[in-house]
Every structure is written in structure tokens, then in C-alpha cells.
C-alpha positions as CSV (number, residue, x, y, z in Angstrom):
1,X,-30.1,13.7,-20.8
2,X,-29.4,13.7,-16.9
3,X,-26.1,13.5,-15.7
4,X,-25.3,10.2,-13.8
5,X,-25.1,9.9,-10.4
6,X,-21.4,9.3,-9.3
7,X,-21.3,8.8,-5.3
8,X,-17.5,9.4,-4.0
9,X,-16.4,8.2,-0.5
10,X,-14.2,11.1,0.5
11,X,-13.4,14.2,-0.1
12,X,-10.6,14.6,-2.5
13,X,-7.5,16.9,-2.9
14,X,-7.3,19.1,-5.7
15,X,-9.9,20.0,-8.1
16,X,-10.8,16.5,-9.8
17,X,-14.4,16.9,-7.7
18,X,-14.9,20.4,-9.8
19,X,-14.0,18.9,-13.4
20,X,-16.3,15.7,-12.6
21,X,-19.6,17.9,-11.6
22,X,-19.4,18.9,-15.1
23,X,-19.9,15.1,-16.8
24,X,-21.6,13.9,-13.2
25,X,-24.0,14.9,-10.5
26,X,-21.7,13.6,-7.6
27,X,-22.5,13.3,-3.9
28,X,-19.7,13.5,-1.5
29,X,-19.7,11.6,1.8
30,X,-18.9,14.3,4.2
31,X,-17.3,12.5,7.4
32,X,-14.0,11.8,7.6
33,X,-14.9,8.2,8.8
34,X,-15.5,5.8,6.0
35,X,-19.2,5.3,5.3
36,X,-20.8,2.3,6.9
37,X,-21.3,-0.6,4.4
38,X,-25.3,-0.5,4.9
39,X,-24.7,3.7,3.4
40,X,-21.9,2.4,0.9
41,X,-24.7,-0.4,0.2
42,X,-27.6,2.0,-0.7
43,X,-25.5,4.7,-2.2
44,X,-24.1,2.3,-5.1
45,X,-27.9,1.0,-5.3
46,X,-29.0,4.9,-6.6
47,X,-25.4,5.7,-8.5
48,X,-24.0,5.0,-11.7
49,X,-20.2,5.3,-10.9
50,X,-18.5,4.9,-7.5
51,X,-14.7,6.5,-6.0
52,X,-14.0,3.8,-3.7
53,X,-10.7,3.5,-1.4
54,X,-9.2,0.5,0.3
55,X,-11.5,0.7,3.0
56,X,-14.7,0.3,1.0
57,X,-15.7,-2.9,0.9
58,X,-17.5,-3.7,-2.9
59,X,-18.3,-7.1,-2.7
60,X,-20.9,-9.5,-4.9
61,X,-23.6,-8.2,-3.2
62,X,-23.2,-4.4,-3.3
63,X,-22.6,-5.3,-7.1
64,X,-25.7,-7.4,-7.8
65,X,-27.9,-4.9,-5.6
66,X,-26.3,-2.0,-7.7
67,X,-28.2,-2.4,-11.4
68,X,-27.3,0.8,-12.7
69,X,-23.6,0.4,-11.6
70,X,-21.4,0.9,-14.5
71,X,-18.1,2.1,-13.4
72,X,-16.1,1.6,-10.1
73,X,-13.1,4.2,-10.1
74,X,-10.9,3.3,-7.1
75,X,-8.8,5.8,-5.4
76,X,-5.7,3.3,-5.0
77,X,-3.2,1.4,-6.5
78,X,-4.7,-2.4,-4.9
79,X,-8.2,-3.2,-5.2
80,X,-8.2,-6.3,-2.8
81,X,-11.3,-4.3,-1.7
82,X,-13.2,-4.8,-4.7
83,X,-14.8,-8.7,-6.0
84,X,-13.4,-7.6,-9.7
85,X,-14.7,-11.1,-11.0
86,X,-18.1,-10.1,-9.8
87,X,-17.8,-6.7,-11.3
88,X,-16.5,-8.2,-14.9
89,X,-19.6,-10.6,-15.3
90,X,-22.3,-7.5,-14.5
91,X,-20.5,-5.3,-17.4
92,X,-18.8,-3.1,-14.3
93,X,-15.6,-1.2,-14.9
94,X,-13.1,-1.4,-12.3
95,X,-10.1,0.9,-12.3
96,X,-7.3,2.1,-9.6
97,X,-4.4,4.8,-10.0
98,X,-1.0,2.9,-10.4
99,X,2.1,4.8,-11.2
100,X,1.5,7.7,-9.9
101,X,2.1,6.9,-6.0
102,X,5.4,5.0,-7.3
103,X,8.0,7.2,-5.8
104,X,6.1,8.6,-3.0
105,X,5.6,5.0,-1.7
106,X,9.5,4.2,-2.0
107,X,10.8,7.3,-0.5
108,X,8.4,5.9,2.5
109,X,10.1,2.9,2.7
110,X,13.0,4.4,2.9
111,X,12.0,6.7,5.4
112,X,11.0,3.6,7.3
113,X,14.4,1.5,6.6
114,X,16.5,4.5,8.2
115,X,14.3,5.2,11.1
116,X,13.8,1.7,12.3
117,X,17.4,0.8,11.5
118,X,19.0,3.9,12.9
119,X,16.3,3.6,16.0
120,X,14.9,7.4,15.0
121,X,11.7,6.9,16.5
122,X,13.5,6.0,20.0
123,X,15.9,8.2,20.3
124,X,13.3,11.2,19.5
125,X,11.3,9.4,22.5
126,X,14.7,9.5,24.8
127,X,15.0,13.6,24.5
128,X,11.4,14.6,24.5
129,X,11.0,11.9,27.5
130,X,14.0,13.4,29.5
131,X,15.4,10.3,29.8
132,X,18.6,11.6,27.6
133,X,18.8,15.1,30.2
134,X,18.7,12.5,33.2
135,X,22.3,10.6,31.5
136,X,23.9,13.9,32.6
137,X,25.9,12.3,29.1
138,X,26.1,14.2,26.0
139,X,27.2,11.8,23.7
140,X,28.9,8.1,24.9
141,X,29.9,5.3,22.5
142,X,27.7,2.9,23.1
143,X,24.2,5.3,23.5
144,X,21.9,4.3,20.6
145,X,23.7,1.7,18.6
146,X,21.9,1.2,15.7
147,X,22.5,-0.6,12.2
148,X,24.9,0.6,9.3
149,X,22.4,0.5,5.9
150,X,25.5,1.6,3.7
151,X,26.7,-1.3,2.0
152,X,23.9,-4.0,3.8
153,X,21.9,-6.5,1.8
154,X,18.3,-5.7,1.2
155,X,15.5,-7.9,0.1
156,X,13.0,-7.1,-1.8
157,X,9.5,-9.3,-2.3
158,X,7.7,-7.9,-5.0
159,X,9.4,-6.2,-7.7
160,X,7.2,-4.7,-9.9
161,X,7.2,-0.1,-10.2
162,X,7.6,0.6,-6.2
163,X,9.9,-2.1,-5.9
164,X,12.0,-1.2,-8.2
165,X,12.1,2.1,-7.3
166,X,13.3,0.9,-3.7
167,X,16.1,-0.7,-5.6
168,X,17.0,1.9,-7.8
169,X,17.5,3.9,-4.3
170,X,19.2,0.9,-2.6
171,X,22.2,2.5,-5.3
172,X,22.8,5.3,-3.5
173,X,23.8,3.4,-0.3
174,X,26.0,0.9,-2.1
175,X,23.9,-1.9,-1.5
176,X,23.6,-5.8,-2.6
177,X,19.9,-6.2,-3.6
178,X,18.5,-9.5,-3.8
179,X,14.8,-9.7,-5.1
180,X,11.9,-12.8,-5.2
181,X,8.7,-12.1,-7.7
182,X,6.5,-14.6,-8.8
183,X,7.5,-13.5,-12.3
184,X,11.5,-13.0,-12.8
185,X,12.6,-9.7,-14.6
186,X,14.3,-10.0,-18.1
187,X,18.2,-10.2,-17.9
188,X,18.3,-6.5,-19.1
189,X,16.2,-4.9,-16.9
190,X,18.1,-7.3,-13.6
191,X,21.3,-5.5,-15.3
192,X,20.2,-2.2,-15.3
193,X,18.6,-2.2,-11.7
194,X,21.6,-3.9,-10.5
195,X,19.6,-6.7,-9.0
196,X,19.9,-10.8,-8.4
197,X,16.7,-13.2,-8.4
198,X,16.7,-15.9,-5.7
199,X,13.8,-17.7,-4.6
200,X,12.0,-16.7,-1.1
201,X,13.5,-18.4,1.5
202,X,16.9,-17.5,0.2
203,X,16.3,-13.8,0.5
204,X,14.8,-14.2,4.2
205,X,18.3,-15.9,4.8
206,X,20.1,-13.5,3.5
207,X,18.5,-9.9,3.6
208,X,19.5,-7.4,6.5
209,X,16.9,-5.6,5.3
210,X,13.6,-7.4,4.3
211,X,11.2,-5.3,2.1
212,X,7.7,-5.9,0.6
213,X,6.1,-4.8,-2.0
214,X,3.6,-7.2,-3.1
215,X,-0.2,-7.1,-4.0
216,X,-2.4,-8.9,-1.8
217,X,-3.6,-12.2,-3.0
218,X,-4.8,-15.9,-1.9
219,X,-1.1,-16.6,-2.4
220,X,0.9,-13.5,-0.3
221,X,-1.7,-13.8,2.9
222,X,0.0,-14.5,5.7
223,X,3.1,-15.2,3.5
224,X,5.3,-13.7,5.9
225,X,4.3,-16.5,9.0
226,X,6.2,-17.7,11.7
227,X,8.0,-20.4,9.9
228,X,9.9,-17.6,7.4
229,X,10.1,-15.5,10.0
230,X,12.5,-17.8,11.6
231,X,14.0,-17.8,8.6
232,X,15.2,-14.5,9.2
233,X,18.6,-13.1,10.7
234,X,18.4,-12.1,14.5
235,X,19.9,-8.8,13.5
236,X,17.5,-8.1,10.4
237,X,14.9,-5.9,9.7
238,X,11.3,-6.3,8.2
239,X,9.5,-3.2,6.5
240,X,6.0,-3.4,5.2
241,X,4.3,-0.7,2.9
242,X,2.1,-3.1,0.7
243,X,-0.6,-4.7,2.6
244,X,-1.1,-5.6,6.1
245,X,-2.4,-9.3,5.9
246,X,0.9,-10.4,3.7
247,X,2.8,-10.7,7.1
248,X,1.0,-12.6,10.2
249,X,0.9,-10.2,12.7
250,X,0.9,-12.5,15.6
251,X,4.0,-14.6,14.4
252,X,5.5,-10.5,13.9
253,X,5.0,-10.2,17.9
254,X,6.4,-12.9,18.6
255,X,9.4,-12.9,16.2
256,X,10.1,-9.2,17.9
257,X,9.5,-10.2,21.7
258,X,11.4,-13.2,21.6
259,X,14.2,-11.4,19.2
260,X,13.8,-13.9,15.8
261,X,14.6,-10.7,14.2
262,X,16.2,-7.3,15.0
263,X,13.5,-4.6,14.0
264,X,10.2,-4.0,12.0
265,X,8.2,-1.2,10.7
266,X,5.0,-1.3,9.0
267,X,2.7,1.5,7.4
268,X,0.1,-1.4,6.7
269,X,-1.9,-3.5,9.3
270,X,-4.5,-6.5,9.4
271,X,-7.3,-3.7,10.8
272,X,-7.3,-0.2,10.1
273,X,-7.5,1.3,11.6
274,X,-5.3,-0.5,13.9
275,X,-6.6,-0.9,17.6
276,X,-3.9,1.0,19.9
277,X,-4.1,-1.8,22.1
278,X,-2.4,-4.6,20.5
279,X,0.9,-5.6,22.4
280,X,2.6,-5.2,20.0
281,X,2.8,-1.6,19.6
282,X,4.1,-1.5,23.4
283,X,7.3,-3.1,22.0
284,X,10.6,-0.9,21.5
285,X,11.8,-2.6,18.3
286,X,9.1,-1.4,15.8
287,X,7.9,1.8,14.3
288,X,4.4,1.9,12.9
289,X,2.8,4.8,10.6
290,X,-0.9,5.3,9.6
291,X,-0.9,3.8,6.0
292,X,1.1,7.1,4.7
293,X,2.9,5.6,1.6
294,X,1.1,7.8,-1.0
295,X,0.3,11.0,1.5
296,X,2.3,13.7,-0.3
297,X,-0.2,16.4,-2.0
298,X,1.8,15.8,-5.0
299,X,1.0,12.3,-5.6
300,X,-2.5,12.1,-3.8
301,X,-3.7,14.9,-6.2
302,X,-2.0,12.7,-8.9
303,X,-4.4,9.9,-8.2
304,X,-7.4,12.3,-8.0
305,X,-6.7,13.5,-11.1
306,X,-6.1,10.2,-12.7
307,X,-9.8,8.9,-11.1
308,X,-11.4,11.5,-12.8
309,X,-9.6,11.0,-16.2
310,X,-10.9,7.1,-15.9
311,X,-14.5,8.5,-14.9
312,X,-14.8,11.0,-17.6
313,X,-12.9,8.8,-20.2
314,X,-15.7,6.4,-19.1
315,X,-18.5,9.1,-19.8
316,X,-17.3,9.5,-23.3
317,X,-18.1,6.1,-24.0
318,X,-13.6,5.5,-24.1
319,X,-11.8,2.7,-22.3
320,X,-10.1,4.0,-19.2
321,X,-6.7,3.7,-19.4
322,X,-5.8,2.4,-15.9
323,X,-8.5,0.0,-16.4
324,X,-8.0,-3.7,-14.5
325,X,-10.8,-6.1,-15.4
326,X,-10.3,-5.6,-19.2
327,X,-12.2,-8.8,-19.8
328,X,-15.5,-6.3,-18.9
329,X,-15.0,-4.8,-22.7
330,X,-16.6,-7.9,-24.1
331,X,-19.7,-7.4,-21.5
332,X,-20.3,-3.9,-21.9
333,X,-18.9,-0.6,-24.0
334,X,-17.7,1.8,-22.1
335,X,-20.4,4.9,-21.5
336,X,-23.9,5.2,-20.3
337,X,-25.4,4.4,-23.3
């Protein structure tokens, strides 16, 4: 029998494109630029299995246009992208790569928590600028006062893998971490991580250091608004990796001009790409970083790998096992039977 057509978005590191041309005749979008959604639209039409990112929007009707569809394999960890109900009632599978980008995305945020604490991003700006050479002052003791993270609350929304990497970290600089989920921890696992439950607004009191780590849902858009912003201390700090909409990005602005809060630094945005004119990227008291919370070549080959274990899994008529509408193995069997 013919292979089935698998379409992938982009190109992928590693060899999982080589092991998948043997179960699947796959068609690689070339550009580095995601594919418009009238190509993503016609591609899924003619394919039997997708590799979707973030950025690929597989809504109702890419999935009720796409008959042959049998298996979306998305190249993330979230898969807000994707209308997963939609997918579940036409028999499709839907799976994403968690796990693997665990610790890559929590050495980020802690690459984030130093620089915008310790104001890293500025100060490289005050050599290369000249402005440091113009002080005529090699070192004074006021010159790029920053904030002490050694022995600092930090607060942690979301504490499911990354964030508890984050606080398993938070250790190692003698830290009191405070953590809000919708679903508490057992005792045990609080113990072991060292960790205290409190509800939202208790954290945003208390944090110096305000992480997130939460999916995006109805429930965490714009969770993060003006009101709990004010919430905050003047000399905290606010650190995104999870996803941009969580935190309102105009009540951000204005929490950072007017000085509601000391510092912010996001890897996620409302738009991404995120437009370089948006004021507030012109402000001093936030660092910003393409969406780079996975982008080692350890971990992004990791999740290639593990897309093409789901898709040929899939083939072999097995249930993936990072599968996330598992409802869909009452609709269909797995395979292209």
C-alpha cells in the first residue's frame, strides 16, 4: 500500500525527518516563515498526518475540510493552537512533546530571573554604548544597583514539570518558594520540593519574584491584568516563559511605566512575532527574548524525536504515548487502517 502523506511545517533538527520517510511520504515546508493558513489549509486537505507548531493555527475548519486527517503530531508542549475537541469528534489524534523541554525551559527562566534582576541586559547596553567609558568611573557604589535573588521569595503560578523544576533550582539560592495551581500538590511532594501553597493574590503580595508557568486556557487569559498587577510589590519582578496572553500586556506597560512593579521579562508575547514597535519594548525595566525556552539542540532534537515516535507509533496502528485527546480511542484505532 502507499505510504501516507504526512505534511510537516518546518524543518526539524536531527534526523527524525529521515526515520519518518521510511513509514511516510512527507513534504516539508521550506521557508523559514510559517506557512500561510490558506497553504496550511490545503496541505492538511491532501495529508494524512500533520507536525504542527504553536504558530499553526488547526482550527474546526482545517479539521472538517481535512477527511483523510488522522493524526496531528505537534511539535510543542501547549497545543492552545489546535481545536482538540474538534479533532476528538473526527477520530483525529492530537499529540505534543512534554517532558522533554522541562529543564531547558527552567534554566531559561532562570536565565531571565538573574538578568532582569541583576539589570544584565542594561549594563551590557552601558559598555557596548560607551556610556560606561564616558563615567571616566571604573566601578562606584551606587552604578547598577540591582536586586539580591539569594534568599528572596519567589512565586510560582503553575506548578506542574517546569515549575517544579524552577523550584527545585529556587534551592540553590536559598530561597522561600510560595506556589498557586489550580490543583494543590500532595503533602509529600510540597515536602520534598520544599514548597508552600497559597492562593493567587497571596503570592502576588508576597513574591519578589513572580514566575509563570501555566497552560493557556479560558481561565489563565489575561490572568495577570491590571488589578493583580497592583497587587504586586513596587520592587518585584514578573517573568513569563508559558504563554503570552496569560499576562495583559497593556496593564504590563503600564505597571512598568508608572513603577507598580520593579522589572519584567518575557520570552512569550500576545503576537509573535512581536511587532518591534510597541512602547513597551522602549522601556529600561524589561528584557524580552524570541520564545527561546526550549532552543537548546539537545532538547529541540528531543522533541523531534519524540514527534516521530508518536507518528510512527501511530502508523503501527499503537497509541502514542504523549497522546492528549485520549477520548479519540473510542472514535478511531490508531493506524491507517
Amino acid at each position: 500500500m502507499a505510504k501516507p502523506k504526512l505534511f510537516v511545517t518546518r524543518a526539524l533538527p536531527g534526523n527524525a525527518l529521515e526515520r519518518l520517510k521510511e513509514y511516510y511520504e512527507v513534504t516539508l515546508w521550506q521557508e523559514y516563515r510559517a506557512p500561510p493558513y490558506e497553504v496550511l489549509l490545503e496541505k492538511a486537505k491532501e495529508s494524512d498526518a500533520l507536525v504542527t507548531l504553536l504558530t499553526d493555527k488547526i482550527d474546526c475548519k482545517l479539521i472538517e475540510s481535512s477527511s483523510k486527517l488522522r493524526i496531528i503530531a505537534q511539535y510543542a508542549v501547549g497545543y492552545d493552537n489546535i481545536d482538540t475537541n474538534c479533532a476528538t469528534n473526527h477520530g483525529i489524534y492530537v499529540t505534543n512533546t512534554p517532558g522533554v523541554l522541562t529543564d531547558a525551559t527552567a534554566d531559561l527562566t532562570w536565565t531571565l530571573i538573574l538578568a532582569i534582576t541583576r539589570r544584565v541586559v542594561e549594563a551590557d547596553r552601558f559598555v557596548r554604548s560607551g556610556e560606561w567609558y564616558k563615567t571616566q568611573t571604573g566601578w562606584h557604589p551606587t552604578m547598577m544597583l540591582g536586586f539580591q535573588v539569594s534568599g528572596a521569595t519567589i512565586g510560582i503560578i503553575g506548578m506542574g514539570r517546569i515549575g517544579q523544576a524552577v523550584a527545585r533550582r529556587a534551592k540553590g539560592f536559598n530561597m522561600k518558594v510560595i506556589y498557586y495551581d489550580i490543583i494543590r500538590l500532595p503533602e509529600d511532594v510540597e515536602s520534598s520540593l520544599g514548597v508552600k501553597y497559597v492562593d493567587l493574590e497571596t503570592l502576588l503580595h508576597e513574591a519578589d519574584i513572580v514566575t509563570i508557568h501555566t497552560p493557556l486556557t479560558p481561565e489563565t487569559e489575561n490572568l495577570i491584568n491590571e488589578d493583580r498587577l497592583k497587587l504586586m510589590k513596587k520592587t518585584a519582578y514578573l517573568v513569563n516563559t508559558a504563554r503570552g496572553r496569560i499576562i495583559n500586556i497593556d496593564a504590563l506597560y503600564k505597571a512598568l511605566k508608572e513603577g507598580w512593579i520593579a522589572g519584567a521579562a518575557l520570552d512569550v508575547f500576545p503576537q509573535e512575532p512581536f511587532p518591534p514597535d510597541h512602547p513597551i519594548l522602549k522601556l529600561d525595566n524589561i528584557i524580552v527574548a524570541p520564545h527561546i525556552g526550549s532552543a537548546t539542540w539537545q532538547t529541540r532534537t528531543k522533541m523531534a524525536d519524540l514527534v516521530a515516535d508518536n507518528l510512527i507509533d501511530f502508523y503501527e496502528g499503537k497509541v502514542p504515548s504523549t497522546l492528549i485527546n485520549k477520548d479519540v480511542v473510542n472514535v478511531r484505532k490508531p493506524g491507517f487502517g
